[in-house]
C-alpha positions as CSV (number, residue, x, y, z in Angstrom):
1,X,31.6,29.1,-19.1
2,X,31.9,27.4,-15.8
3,X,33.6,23.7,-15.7
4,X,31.8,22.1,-12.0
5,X,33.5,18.3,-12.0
6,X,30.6,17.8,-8.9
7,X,27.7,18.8,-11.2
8,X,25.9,15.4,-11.4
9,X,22.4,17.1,-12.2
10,X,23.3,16.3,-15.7
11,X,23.8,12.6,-15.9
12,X,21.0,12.7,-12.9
13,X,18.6,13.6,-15.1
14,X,19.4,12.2,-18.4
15,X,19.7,8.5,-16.0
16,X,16.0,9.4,-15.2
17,X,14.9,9.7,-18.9
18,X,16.7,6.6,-19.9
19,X,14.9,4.6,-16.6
20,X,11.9,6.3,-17.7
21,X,12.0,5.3,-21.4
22,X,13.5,1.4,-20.4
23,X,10.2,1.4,-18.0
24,X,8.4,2.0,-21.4
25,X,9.6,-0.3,-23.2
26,X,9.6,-3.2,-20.7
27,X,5.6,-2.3,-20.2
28,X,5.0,-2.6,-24.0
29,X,6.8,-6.0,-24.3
30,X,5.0,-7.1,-21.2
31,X,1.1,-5.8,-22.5
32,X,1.9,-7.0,-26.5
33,X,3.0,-10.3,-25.0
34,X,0.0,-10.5,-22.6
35,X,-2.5,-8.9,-24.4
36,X,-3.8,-7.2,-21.7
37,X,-3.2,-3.5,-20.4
38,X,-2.4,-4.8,-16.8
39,X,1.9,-4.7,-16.3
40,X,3.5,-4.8,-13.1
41,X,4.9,-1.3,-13.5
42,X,1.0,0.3,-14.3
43,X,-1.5,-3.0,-12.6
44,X,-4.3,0.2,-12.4
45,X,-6.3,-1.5,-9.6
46,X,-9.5,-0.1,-10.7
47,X,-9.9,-0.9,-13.9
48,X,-8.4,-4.7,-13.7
49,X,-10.9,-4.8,-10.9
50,X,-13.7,-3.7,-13.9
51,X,-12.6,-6.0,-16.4
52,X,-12.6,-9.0,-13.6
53,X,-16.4,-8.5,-12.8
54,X,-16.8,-8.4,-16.4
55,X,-15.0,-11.8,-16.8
56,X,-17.1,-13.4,-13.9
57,X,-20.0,-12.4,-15.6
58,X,-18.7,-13.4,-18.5
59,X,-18.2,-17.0,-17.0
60,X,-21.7,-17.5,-15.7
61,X,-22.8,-16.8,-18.5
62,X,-21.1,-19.6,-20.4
63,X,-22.3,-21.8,-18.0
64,X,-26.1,-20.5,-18.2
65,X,-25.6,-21.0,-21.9
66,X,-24.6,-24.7,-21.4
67,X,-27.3,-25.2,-19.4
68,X,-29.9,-23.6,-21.9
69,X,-28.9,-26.2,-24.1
70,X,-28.8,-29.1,-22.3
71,X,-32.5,-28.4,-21.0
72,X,-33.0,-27.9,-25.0
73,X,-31.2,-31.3,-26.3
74,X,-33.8,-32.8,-23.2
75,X,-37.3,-31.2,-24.3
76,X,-36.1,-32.3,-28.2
77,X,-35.7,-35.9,-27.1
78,X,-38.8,-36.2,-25.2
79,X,-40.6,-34.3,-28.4
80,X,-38.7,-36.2,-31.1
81,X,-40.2,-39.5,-28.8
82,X,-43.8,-38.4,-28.7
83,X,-43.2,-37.6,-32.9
84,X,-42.6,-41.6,-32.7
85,X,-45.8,-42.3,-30.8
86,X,-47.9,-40.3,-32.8
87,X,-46.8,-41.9,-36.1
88,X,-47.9,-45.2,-34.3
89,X,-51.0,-43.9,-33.2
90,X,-51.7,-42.9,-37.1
91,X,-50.9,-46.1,-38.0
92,X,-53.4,-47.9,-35.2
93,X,-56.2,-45.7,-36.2
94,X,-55.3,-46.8,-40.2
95,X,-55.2,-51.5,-38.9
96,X,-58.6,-50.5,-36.9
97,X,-60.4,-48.7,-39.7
98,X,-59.4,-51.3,-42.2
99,X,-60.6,-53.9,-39.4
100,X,-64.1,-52.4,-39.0
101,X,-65.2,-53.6,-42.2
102,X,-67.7,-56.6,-44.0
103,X,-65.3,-57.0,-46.7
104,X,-62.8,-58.7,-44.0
105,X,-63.2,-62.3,-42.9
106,X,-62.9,-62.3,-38.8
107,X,-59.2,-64.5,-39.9
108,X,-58.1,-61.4,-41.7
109,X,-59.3,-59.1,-39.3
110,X,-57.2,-60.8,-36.5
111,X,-53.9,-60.7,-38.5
112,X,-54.4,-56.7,-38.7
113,X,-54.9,-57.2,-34.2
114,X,-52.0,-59.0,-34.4
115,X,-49.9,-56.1,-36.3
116,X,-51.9,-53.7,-33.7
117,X,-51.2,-55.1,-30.3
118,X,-47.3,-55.2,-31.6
119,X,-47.4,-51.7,-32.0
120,X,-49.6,-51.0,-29.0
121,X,-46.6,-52.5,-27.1
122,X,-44.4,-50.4,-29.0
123,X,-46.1,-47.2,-27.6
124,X,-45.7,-48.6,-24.1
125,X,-41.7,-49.4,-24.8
126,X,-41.3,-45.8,-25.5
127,X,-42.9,-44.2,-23.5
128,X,-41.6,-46.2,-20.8
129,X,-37.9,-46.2,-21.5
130,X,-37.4,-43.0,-22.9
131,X,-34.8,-40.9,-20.5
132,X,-32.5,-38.0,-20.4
133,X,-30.1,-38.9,-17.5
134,X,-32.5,-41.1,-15.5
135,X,-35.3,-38.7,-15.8
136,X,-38.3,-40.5,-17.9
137,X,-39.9,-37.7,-20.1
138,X,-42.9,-39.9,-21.1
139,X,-44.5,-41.4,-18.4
140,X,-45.4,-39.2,-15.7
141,X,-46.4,-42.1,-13.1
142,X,-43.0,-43.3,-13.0
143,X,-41.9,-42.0,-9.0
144,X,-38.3,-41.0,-10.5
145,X,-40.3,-38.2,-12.1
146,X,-39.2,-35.2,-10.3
147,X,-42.3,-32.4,-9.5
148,X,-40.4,-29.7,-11.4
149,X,-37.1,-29.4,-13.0
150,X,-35.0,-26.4,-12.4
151,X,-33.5,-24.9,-15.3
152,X,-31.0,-22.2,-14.3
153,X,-30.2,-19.6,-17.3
154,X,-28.1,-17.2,-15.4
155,X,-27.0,-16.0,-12.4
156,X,-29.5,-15.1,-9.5
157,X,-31.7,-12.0,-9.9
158,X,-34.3,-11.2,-7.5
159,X,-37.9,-9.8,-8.9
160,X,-38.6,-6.1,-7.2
161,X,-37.0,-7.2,-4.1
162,X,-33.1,-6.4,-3.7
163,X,-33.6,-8.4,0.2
164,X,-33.1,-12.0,-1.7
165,X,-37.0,-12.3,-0.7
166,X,-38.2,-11.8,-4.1
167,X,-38.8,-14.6,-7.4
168,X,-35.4,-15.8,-9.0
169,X,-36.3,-14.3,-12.6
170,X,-33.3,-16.7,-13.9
171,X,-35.0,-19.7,-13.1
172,X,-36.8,-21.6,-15.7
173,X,-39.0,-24.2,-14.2
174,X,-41.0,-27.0,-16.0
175,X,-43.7,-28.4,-13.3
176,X,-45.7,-30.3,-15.5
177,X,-43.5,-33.0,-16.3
178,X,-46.3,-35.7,-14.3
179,X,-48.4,-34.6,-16.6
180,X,-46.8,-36.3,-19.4
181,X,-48.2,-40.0,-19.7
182,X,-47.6,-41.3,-23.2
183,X,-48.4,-45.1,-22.2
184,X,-51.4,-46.0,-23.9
185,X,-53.5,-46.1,-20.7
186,X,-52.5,-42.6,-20.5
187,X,-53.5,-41.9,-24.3
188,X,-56.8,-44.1,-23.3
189,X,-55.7,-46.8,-26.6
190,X,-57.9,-50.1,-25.7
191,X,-55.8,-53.1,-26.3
192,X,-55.8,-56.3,-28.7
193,X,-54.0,-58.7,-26.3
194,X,-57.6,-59.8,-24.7
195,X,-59.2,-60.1,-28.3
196,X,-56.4,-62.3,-29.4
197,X,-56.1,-64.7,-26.1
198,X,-59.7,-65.4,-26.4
199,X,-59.9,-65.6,-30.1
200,X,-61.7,-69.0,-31.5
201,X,-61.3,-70.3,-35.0
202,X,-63.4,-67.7,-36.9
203,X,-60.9,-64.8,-35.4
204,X,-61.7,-61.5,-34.6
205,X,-65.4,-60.1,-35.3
206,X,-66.7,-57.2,-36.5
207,X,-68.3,-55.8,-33.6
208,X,-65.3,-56.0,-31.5
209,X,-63.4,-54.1,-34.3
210,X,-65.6,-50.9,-34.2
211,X,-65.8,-51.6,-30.3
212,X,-62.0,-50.8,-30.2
213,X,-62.9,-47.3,-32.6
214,X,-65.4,-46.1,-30.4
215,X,-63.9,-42.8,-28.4
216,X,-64.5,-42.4,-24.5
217,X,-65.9,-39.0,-25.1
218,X,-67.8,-40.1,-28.4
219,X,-69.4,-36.5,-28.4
220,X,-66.3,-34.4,-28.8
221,X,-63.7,-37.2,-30.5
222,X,-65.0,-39.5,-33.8
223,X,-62.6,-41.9,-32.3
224,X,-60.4,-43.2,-29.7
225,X,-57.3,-42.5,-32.3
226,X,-58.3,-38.5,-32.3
227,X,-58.7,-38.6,-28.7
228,X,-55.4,-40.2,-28.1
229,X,-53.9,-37.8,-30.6
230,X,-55.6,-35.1,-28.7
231,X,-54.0,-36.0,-25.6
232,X,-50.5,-36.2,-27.4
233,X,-51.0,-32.8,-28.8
234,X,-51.4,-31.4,-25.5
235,X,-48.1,-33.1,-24.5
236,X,-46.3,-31.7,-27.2
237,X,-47.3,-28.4,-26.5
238,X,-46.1,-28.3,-23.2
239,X,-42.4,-29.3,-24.4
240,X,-42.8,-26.7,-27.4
241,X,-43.4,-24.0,-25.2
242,X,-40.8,-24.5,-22.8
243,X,-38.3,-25.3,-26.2
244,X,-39.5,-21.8,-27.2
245,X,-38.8,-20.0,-24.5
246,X,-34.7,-21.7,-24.1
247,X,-34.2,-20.9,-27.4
248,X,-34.7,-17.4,-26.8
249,X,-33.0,-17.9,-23.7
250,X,-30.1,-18.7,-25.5
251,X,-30.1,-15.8,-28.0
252,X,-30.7,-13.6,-25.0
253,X,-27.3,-14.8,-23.7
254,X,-25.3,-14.8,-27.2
255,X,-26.0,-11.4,-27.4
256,X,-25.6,-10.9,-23.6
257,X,-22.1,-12.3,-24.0
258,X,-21.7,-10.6,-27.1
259,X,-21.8,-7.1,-25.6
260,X,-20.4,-7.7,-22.2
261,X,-16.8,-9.0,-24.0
262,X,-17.2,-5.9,-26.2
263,X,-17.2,-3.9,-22.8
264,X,-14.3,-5.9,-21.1
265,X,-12.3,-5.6,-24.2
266,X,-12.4,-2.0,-24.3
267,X,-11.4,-2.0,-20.9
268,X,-8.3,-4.6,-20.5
269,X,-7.4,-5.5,-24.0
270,X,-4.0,-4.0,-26.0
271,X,-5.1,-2.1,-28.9
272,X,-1.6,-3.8,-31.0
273,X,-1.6,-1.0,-34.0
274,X,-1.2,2.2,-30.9
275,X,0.7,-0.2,-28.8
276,X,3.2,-1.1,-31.2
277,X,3.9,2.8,-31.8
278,X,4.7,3.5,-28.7
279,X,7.1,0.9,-28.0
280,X,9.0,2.2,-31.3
281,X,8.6,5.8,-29.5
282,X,10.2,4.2,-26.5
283,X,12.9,2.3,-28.1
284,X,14.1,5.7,-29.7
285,X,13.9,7.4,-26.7
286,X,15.8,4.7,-24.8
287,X,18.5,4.7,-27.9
288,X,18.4,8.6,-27.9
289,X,18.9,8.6,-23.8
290,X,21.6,5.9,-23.5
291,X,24.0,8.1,-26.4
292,X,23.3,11.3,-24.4
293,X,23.8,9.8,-21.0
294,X,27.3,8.5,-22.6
295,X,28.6,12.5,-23.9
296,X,27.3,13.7,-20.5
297,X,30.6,13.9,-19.0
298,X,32.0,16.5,-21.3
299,X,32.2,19.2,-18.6
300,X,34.4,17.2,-16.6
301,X,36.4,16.3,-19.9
302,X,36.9,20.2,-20.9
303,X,37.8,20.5,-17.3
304,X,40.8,18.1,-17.0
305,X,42.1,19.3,-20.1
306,X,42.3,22.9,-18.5
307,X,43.8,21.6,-15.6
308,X,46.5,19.6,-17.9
309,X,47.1,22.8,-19.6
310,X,48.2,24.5,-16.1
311,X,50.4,22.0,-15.9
């Protein structure tokens, strides 16, 4: 057996192993503590730079998704608003069909008017003052009305054009918000006030009563209650349909976001249980390297006790 005192290769390599195996280690405690795969000994640029886009993405979508429902929370207060009106218009219809009878004196049919005009007013509060941010939702003719409200829903995506020249499919846009006029000029509801300021002794009569039933278009509406119902109905179906469509907007996103962490968790999240494994294999090796690395003098040992032996 040959005794070389300059034979490093030994400790050389068992140095390496121990290195290698505290490298190991040190990486486990760093992606157990982060969570993430990404250490400073292994950053692998390509797939952080994966998991990154994903992130982004993942961003804009939570931002889309607040949006969604914002623009939701808005439509449901202009609906819940018209709800209001249209329980007042029911209730109109109900003091002016009572009114348009012989078995009322013209004294009792003017305290039902009075009742009436209060809640004609009432429509014209509402729909007047009902907001979302300083943007009225029932009254169209109001010049802080924009002509379209932009609801974005996710990040830009061009329709068959990849030049930018094409429709921005994540765009939701509700243009017909002028349309909306819930005063009761807009619903076309006649008013009491004039019956009332002019009203004698013997009250309201009974002509003027069915005078304030008596529809504009008499040929398609019984009344000027179902016409003004009519109208409402077609107000509430505008802010249905664009409720409709954000609600699946924002199911769309939940299960947008729901796959697209899936995906970035595969990528750049620590799987513990496999994680945890290796840093025991590590530790051992490290334990293993560090009482090898200390016996792996022996050859020069055996050698200096030859020499003392000569001696």
């Amino acid at each position: 057996m040959a005794f070389n005192i300059k034979d490093r290769s030994l400790e050389l390599r068992l140095e390496r192993h121990v290195n290698s195996a505290q490298r190991d280690v040190s990486d486990s405690f760093e992606r157990l503590s982060s969570g993430t795969i990404f250490t400073s000994n292994h950053p692998k640029p390509s797939e952080r730079a994966l998991a990154e886009g994903l992130e982004f993405k993942l961003r804009g979508l939570s931002a889309a998704k607040r949006n969604v429902n914002i623009a939701i929370n808005f439509v449901q207060t202009g609906e819940s608003s018209l709800s209001e009106v249209s329980n007042i218009i029911q209730r109109l219809k109900e003091i002016n069909v009572s009114a348009a009878t012989t078995t009322l004196s013209n004294r009792d049919r003017a305290f039902l008017f009075v009742e009436y005009q209060a809640l004609h007013d009432e429509i014209n509060r509402v729909a007047e003052t009902t907001e979302f941010n300083g943007i009225p939702l029932l009254n169209g003719n109001s010049p802080k009305v924009p002509e379209s409200l932009v609801l974005r829903v996710g990040d830009p995506a061009r329709a068959g054009n990849s030049d930018g020249a094409g429709e921005d499919l994540n765009i939701i846009e509700f243009k017909d918000l002028k349309q909306v006029v819930a005063t009761t000029e807009g619903l076309g509801l006649k008013s009491a006030a004039d019956l009332l300021a002019n009203m004698t002794d013997n009250g309201i009569s009974l002509e003027d009563a069915r005078n304030m039933l008596e529809a504009t278009d008499s040929d398609k509406f019984s009344s000027a209650y179902d016409e003004a119902l009519d109208t409402l109905a077609s107000h509430r179906a505008l802010f249905g349909s664009i409720q409709t469509r954000l609600n699946r907007a924002v199911d769309f996103i939940d299960v947008y976001q729901e796959n697209i962490a899936a995906a970035k968790s595969s990528i750049a999240d620590v799987d513990y249980a496999v994680e945890a494994a290796a840093l025991a294999e590590s530790r051992i090796r490290l334990q293993a390297g560090t009482a090898m690395l200390a016996q792996s003098n022996i050859s020069s040992t055996h050698a200096l006790q030859l020499l003392n032996n000569l001696i």
